[in-house]
KOLDO-160322 format. One record per residue: x, y, z of N, C-alpha, C in turn. Coordinates in steps of 0.2 Angstrom, whole numbers, padded with zeros to 4 digits, always signed. Layout:
# KOLDO-160322
XYZXYZXYZ/...
//
This chain:
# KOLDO-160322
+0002+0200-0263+0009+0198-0262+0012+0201-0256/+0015+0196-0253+0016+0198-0247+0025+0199-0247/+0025+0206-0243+0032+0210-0244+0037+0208-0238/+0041+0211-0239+0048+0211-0232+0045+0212-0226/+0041+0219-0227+0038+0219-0221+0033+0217-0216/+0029+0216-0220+0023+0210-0217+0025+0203-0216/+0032+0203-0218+0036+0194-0216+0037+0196-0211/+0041+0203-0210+0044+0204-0201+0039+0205-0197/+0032+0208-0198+0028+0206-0195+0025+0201-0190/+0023+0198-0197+0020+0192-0196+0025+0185-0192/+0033+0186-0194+0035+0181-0190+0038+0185-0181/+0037+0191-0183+0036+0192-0173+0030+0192-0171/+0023+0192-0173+0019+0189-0169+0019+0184-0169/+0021+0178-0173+0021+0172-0173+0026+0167-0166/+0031+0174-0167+0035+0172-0161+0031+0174-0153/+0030+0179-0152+0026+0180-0146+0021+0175-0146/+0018+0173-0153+0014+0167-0151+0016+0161-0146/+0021+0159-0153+0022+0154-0149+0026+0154-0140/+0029+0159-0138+0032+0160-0133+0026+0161-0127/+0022+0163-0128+0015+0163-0124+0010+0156-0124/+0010+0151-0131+0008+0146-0128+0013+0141-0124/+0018+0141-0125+0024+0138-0120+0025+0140-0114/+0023+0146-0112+0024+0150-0105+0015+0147-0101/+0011+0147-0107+0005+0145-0104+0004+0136-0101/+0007+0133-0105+0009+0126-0102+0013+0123-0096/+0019+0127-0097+0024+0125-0091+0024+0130-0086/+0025+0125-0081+0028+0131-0076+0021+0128-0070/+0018+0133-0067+0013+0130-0062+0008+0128-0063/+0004+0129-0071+0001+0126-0072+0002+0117-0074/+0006+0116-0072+0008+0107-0071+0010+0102-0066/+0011+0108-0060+0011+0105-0054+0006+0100-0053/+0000+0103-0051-0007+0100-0051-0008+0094-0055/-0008+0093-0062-0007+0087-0069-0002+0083-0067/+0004+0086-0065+0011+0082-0064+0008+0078-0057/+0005+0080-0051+0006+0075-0045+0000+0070-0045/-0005+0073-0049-0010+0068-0050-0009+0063-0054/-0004+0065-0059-0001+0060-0065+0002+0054-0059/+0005+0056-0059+0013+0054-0054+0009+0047-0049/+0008+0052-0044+0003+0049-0038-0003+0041-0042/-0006+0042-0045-0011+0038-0048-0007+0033-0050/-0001+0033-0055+0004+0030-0057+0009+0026-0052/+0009+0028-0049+0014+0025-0043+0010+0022-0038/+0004+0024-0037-0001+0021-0032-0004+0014-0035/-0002+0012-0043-0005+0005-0045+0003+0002-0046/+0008+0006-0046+0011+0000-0047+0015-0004-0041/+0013+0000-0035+0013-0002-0029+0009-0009-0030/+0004-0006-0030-0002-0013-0029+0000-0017-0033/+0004-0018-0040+0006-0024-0044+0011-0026-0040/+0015-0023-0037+0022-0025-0034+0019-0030-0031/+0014-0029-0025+0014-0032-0020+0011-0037-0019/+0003-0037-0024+0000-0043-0028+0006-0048-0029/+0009-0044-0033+0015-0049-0038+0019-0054-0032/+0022-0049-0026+0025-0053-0022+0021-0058-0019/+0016-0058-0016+0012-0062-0014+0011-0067-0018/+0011-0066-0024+0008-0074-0028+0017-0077-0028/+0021-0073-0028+0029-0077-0028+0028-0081-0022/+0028-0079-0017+0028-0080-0009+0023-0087-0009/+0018-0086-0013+0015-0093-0013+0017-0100-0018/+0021-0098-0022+0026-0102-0027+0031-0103-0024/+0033-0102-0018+0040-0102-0013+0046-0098-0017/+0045-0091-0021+0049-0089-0023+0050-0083-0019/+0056-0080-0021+0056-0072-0016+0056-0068-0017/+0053-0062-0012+0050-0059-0015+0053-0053-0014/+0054-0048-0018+0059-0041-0020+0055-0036-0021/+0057-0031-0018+0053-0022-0018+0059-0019-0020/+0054-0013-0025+0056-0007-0028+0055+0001-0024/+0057+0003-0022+0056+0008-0019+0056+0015-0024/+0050+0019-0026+0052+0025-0030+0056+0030-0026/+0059+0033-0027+0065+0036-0024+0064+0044-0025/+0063+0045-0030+0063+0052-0033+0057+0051-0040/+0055+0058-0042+0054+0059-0049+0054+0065-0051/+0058+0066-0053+0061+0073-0058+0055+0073-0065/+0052+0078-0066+0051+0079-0071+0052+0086-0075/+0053+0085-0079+0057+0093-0084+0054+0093-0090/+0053+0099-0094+0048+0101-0098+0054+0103-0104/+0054+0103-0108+0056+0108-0112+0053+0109-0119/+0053+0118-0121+0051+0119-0128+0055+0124-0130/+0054+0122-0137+0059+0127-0141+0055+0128-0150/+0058+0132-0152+0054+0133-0158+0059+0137-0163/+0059+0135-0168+0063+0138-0173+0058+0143-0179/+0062+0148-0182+0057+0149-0187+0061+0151-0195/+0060+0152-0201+0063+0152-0207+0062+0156-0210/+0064+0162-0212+0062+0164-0217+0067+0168-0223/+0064+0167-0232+0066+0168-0235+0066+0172-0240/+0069+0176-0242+0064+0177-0250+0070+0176-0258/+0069+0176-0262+0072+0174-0269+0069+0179-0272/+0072+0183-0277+0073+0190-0282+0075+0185-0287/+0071+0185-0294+0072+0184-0300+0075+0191-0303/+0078+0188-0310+0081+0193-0313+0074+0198-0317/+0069+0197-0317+0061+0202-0320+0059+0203-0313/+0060+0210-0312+0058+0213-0305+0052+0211-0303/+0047+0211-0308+0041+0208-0306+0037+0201-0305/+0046+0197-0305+0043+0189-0299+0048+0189-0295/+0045+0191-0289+0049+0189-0282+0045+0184-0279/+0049+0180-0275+0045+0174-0270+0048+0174-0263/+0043+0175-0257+0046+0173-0251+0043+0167-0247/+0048+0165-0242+0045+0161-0240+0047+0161-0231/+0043+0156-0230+0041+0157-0220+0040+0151-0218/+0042+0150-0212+0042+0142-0208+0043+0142-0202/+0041+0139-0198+0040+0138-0194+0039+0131-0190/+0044+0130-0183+0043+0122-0181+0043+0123-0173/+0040+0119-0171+0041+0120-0162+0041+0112-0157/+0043+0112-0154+0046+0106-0150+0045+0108-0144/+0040+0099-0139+0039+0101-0134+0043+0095-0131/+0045+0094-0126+0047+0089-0124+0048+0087-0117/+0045+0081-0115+0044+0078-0106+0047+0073-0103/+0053+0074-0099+0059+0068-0100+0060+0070-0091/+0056+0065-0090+0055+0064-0081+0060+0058-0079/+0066+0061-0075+0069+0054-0071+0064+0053-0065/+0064+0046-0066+0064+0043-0059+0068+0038-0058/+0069+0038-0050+0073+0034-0048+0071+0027-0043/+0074+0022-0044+0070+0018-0040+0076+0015-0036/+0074+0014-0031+0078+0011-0027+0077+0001-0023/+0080-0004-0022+0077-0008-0019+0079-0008-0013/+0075-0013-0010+0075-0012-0002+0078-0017+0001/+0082-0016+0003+0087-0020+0007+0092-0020+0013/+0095-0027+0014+0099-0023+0021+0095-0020+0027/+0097-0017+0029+0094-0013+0036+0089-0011+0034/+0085-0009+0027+0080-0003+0027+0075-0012+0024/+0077-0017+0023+0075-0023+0021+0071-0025+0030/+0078-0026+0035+0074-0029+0039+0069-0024+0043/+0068-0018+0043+0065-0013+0049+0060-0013+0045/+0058-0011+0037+0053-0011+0033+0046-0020+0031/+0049-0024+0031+0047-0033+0032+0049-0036+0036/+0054-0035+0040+0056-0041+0047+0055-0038+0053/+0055-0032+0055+0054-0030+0062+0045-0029+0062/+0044-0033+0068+0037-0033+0069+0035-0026+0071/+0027-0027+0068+0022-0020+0071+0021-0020+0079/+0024-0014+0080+0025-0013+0088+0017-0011+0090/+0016-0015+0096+0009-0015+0100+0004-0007+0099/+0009-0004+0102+0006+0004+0101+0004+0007+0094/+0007+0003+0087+0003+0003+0082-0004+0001+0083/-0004-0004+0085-0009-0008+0084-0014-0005+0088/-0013-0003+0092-0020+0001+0097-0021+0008+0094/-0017+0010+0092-0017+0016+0086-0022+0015+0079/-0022+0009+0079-0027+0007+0073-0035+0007+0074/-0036+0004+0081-0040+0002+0085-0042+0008+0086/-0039+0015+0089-0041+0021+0090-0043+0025+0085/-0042+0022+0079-0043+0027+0073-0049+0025+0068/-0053+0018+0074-0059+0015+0070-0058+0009+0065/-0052+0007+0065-0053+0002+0061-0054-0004+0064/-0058-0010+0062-0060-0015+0066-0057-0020+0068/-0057-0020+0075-0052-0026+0079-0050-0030+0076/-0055-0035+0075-0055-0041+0070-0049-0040+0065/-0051-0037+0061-0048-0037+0055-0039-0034+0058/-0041-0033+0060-0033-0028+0065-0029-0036+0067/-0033-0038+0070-0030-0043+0075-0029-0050+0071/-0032-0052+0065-0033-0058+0059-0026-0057+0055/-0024-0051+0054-0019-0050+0049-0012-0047+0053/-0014-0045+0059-0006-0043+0061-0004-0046+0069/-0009-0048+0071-0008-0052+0078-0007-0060+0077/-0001-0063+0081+0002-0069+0079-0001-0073+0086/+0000-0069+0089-0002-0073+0099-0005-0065+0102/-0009-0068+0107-0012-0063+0111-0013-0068+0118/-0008-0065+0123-0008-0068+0130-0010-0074+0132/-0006-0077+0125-0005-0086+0124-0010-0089+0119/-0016-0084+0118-0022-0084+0114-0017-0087+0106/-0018-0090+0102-0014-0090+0096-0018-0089+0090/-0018-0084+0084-0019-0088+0080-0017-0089+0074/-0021-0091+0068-0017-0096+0064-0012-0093+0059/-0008-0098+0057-0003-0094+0053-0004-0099+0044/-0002-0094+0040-0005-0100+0035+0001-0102+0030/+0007-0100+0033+0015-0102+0030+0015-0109+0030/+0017-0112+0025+0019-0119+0024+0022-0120+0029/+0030-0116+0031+0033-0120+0034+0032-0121+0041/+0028-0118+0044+0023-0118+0051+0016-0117+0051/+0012-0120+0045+0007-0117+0047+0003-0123+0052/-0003-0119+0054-0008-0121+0060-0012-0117+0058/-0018-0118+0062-0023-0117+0063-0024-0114+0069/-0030-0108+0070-0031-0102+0075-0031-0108+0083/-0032-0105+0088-0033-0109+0094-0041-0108+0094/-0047-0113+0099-0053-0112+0096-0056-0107+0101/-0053-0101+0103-0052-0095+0109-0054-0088+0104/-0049-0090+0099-0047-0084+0094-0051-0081+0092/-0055-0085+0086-0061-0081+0084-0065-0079+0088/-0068-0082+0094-0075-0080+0101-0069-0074+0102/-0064-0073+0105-0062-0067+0108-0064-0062+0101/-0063-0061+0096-0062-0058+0089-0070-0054+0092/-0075-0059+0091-0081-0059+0091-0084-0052+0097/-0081-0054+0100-0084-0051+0108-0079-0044+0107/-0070-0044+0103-0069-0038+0107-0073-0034+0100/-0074-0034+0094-0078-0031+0088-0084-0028+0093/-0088-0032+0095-0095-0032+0097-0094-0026+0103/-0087-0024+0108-0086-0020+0112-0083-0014+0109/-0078-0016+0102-0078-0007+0101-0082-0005+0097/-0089-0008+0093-0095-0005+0090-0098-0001+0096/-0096-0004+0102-0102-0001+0106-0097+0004+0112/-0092+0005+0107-0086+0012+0109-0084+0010+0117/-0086+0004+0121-0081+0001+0126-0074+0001+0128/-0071+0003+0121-0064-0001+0120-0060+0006+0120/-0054+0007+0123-0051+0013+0120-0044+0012+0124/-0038+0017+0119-0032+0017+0122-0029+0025+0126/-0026+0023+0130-0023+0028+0133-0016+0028+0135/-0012+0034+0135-0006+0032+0135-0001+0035+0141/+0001+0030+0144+0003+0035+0153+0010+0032+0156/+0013+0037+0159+0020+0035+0161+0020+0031+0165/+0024+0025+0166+0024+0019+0170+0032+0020+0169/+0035+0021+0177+0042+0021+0178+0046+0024+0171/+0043+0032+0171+0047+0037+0168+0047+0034+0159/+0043+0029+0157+0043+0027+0150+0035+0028+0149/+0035+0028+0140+0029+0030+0139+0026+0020+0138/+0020+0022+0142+0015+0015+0140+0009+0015+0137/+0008+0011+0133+0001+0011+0129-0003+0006+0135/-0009+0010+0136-0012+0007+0141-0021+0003+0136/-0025-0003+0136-0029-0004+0134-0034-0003+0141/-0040+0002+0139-0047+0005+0143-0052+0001+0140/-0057-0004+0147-0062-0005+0144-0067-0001+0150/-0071+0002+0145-0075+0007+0148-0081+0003+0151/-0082+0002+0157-0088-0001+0159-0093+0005+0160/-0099+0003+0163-0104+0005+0168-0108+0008+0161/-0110+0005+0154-0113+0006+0149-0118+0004+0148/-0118-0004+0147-0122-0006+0144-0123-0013+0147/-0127-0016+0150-0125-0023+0156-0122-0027+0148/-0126-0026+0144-0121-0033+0139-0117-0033+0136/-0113-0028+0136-0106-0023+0135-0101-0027+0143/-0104-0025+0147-0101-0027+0153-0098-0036+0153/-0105-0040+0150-0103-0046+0151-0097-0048+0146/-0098-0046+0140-0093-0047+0134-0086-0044+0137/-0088-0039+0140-0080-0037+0142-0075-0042+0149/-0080-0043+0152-0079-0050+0158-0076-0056+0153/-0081-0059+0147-0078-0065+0144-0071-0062+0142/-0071-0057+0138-0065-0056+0134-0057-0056+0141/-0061-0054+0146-0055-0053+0154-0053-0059+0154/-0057-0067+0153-0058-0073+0156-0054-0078+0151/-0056-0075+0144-0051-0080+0139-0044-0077+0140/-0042-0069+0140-0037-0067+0140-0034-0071+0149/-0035-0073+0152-0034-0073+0158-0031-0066+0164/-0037-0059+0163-0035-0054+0167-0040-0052+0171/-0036-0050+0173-0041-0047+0180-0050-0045+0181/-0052-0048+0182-0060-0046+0183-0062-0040+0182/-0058-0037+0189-0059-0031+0192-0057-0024+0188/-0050-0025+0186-0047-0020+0180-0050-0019+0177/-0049-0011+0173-0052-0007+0172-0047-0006+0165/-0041-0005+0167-0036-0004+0163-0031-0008+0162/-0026-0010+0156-0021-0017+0155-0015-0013+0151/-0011-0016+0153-0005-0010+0154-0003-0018+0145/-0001-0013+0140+0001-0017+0133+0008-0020+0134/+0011-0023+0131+0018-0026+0130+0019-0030+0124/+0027-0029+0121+0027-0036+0115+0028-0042+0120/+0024-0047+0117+0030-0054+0120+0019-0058+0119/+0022-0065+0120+0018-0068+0120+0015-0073+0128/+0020-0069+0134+0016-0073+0140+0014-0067+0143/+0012-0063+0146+0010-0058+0151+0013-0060+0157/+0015-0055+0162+0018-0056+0168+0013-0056+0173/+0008-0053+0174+0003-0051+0178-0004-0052+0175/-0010-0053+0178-0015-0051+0176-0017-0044+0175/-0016-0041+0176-0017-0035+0173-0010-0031+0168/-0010-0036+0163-0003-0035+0157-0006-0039+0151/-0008-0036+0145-0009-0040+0140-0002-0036+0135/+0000-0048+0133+0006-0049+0129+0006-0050+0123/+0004-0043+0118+0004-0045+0111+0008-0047+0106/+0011-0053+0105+0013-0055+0101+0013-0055+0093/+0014-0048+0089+0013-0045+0083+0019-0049+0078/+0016-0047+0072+0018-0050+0066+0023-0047+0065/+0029-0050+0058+0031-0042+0055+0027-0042+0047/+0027-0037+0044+0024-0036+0038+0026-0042+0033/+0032-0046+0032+0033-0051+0030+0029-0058+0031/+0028-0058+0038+0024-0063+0040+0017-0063+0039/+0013-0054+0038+0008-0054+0034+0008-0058+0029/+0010-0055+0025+0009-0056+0016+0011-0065+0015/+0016-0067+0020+0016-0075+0019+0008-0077+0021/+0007-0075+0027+0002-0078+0029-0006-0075+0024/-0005-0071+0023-0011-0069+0016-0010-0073+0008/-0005-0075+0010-0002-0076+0000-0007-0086+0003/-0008-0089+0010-0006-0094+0010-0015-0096+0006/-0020-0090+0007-0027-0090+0003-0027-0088-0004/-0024-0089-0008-0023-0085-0016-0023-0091-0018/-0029-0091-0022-0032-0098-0029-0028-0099-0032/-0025-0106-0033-0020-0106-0039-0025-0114-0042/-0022-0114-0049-0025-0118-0054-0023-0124-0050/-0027-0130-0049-0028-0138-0050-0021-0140-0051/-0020-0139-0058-0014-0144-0062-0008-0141-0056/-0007-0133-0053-0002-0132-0051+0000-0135-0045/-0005-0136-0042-0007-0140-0036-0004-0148-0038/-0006-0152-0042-0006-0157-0043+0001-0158-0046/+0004-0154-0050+0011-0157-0051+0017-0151-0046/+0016-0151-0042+0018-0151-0034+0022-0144-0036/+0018-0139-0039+0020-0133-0040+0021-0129-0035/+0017-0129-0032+0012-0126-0026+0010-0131-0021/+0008-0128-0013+0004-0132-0011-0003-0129-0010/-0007-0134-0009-0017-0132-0011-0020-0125-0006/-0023-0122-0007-0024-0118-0004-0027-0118+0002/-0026-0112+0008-0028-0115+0016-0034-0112+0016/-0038-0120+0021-0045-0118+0022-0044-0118+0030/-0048-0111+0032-0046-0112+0039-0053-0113+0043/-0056-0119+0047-0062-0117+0050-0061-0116+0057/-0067-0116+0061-0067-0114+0067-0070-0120+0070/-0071-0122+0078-0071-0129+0082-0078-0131+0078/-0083-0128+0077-0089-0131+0073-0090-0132+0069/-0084-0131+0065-0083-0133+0055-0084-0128+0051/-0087-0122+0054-0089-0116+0049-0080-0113+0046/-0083-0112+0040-0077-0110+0036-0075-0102+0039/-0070-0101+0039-0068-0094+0038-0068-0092+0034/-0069-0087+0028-0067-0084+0022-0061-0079+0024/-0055-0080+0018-0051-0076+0019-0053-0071+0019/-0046-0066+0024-0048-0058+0021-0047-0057+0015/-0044-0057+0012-0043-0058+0004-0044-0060-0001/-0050-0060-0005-0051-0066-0009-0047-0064-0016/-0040-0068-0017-0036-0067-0023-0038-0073-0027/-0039-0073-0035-0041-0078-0038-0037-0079-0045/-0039-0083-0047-0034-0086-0052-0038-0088-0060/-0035-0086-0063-0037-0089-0073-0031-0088-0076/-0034-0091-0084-0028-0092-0088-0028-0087-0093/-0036-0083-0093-0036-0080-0095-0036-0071-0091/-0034-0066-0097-0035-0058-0093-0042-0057-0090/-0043-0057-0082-0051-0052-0082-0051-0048-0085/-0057-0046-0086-0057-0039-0090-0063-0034-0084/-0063-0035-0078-0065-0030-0074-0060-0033-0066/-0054-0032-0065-0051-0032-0060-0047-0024-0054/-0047-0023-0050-0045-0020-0044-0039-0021-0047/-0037-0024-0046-0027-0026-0048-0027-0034-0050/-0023-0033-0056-0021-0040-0059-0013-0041-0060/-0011-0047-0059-0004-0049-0061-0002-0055-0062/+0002-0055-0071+0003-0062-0073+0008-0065-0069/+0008-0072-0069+0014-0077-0065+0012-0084-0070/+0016-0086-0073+0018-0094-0073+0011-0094-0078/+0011-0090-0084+0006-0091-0087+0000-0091-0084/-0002-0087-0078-0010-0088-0077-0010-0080-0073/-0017-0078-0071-0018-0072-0069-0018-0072-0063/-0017-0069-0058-0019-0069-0050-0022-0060-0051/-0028-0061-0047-0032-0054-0047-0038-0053-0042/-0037-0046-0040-0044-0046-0035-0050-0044-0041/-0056-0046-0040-0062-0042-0043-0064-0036-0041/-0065-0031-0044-0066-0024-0044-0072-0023-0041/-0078-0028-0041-0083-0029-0038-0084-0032-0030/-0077-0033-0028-0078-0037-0023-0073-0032-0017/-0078-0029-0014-0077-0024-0009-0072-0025-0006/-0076-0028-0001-0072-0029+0005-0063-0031+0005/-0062-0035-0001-0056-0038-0003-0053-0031-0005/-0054-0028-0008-0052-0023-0011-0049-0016-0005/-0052-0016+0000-0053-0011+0005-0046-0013+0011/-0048-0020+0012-0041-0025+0015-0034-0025+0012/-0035-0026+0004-0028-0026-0001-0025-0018+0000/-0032-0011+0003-0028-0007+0002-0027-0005+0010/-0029-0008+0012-0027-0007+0023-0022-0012+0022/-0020-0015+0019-0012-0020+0019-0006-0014+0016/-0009-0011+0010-0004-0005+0008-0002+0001+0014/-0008+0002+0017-0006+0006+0023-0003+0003+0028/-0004-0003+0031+0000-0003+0034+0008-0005+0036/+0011-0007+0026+0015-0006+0025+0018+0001+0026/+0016+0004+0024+0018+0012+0025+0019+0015+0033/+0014+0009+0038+0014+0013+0047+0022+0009+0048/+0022+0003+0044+0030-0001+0049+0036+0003+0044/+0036+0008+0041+0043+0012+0038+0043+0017+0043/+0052+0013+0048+0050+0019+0054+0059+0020+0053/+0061+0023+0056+0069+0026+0055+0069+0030+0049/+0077+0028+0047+0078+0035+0044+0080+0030+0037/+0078+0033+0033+0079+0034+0024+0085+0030+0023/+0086+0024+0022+0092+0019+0018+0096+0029+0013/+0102+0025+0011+0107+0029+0007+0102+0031+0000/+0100+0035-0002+0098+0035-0010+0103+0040-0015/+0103+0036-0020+0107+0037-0026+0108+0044-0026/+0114+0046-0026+0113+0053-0032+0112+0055-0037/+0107+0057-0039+0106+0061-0046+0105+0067-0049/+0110+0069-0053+0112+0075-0059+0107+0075-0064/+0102+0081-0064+0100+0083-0069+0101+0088-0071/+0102+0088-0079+0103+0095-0083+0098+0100-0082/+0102+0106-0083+0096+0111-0080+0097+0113-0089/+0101+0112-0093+0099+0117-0100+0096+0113-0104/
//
């Protein structure tokens, strides 16, 4: 039988108990769980957001961002305990009793914000400024793909754009320039440097000669279609689409908006949608000798869930999705997320305030 004593006891260890595995849970051992929860979390629903716009964009609807703003996460535990005992009138039947409950609880604000206004046009309207663009080309990423998704003209060179409301087709310069400058920054000919021209900073484009003789030629063709200087060495960058000089290459860059239009204008959409003038058919883009382009992206469509998808998002009763299995697509959809992230430049739009209880 257990007495008075062994009940005070037994319910103060019970208490340290519990107070220790509470102290054992919260606190810093949740940092590490909490940002890797969070972070994973927030890093797909990114990718659905923008999937998601992209297949609107291609349905001529509009397209809307959510910004996560904040995430507060707070813990709380608490624990009760009971105890009783009841004395009959036969001294020799007493009863106690003991009880015990405990409560954990995880009540994370987050806050979202949309984007709009000023933090709208700097974020998808203001084009990527040239010196990003050489900064990419500096950091290894390949021209091509640099220049395919975020260049709109290059010193009159054009290429295509795949928006209904203007679309075209590349000029037949585009892809052979593409060609020849890949083939020079594989072979590390290509590089930027950055130098004061009349007290301002200038991004300057270096091609390295005295390498390689077929390095030298390709870099001659690449001088000849741009129309610059033979002899240069060096080409001082600018926004705009005519260059003043031969030795000035005019890059005429996208803005992030005009990406995702011109990406969205490759995304598979069902027949029937095509045909009852849902949509229009998807762009096939070739080059002067009929060869297909593949898109950077290959976004595709069913009526059914895939069941091995990179990212999928429903629209209009059917699924738009990349395949898990298909690299390169997947590697592009996530260099489009980053480069969402290089054109957020200025200062932080107004964000909410929010009050959270501390008890």
């Amino acid at each position: 039988m257990m007495t008075g004593k062994n009940i005070r006891s037994f319910a103060l260890m019970l208490i340290v108990g519990l107070s220790f595995t509470g102290c054992a849970g919260i606190g810093p051992g949740t940092v590490s769980r909490d940002r890797s929860d969070y972070t994973a979390t927030i890093s797909d629903s990114w990718k659905h957001q923008m999937l998601f716009n992209m297949v609107k964009i291609r349905y001529g609807d509009a397209p809307v961002f959510l910004d996560v703003s904040s995430v507060i996460s707070q813990y709380q535990i608490g624990g009760q305990i009971n105890l009783g005992t009841t004395i009959n009138n036969n001294p020799w039947s007493t009863s106690q009793s003991l009880g015990a409950m405990g409560q954990y609880v995880d009540r994370p604000t987050i806050t979202y914000t949309p984007i709009l206004g000023d933090k709208f046009a700097r974020s998808l309207m203001s084009p990527v400024p040239p010196s990003a663009i050489l900064s990419l080309m500096q950091a290894g990423y390949p021209v091509d793909l640099i220049f395919r998704m975020l260049v709109q003209e290059i010193n009159g060179v054009r290429n295509r754009f795949g928006g209904e409301a203007r679309a075209r087709s590349a000029d037949p310069e585009f892809y052979a320039l593409l060609h020849r400058m890949r083939k020079i920054q594989s072979a590390g000919a290509i590089g930027l440097r950055v130098s004061k021209i009349d007290k301002l900073e200038a991004a300057l484009m270096v091609f390295r000669g005295k390498r390689d003789p077929a390095v030298d030629v390709l870099a001659g063709e690449v001088r000849k279609i741009l129309g610059l200087n033979p002899q240069a060495a060096e080409f001082n960058v600018v926004y705009g689409a005519i260059p003043r000089n031969d030795k000035e290459i005019a890059i005429l860059t996208r803005s992030f908006l005009e990406v995702i239009v011109d990406l969205s204008a490759d995304i598979e959409v069902p027949a029937v949608h095509v045909e009852e003038k849902r949509v229009g058919p998807t762009h096939m883009e070739r080059t002067v000798t009929g060869e297909t382009i593949k898109p950077l992206i290959h976004i595709r469509s069913s009526s059914e869930k895939p069941g091995d998808a990179f990212v999928v998002v429903p629209y209009r009763n059917t699924y738009f999705w990349i395949d898990d299995r298909d690299l390169m697509s997947k590697k592009i959809f996530s260099f489009l997320m980053f480069v969402f992230t290089l054109v957020e430049t200025g200062e932080k739009g107004t964000t909410p305030i929010v009050t959270v209880p501390t008890g």
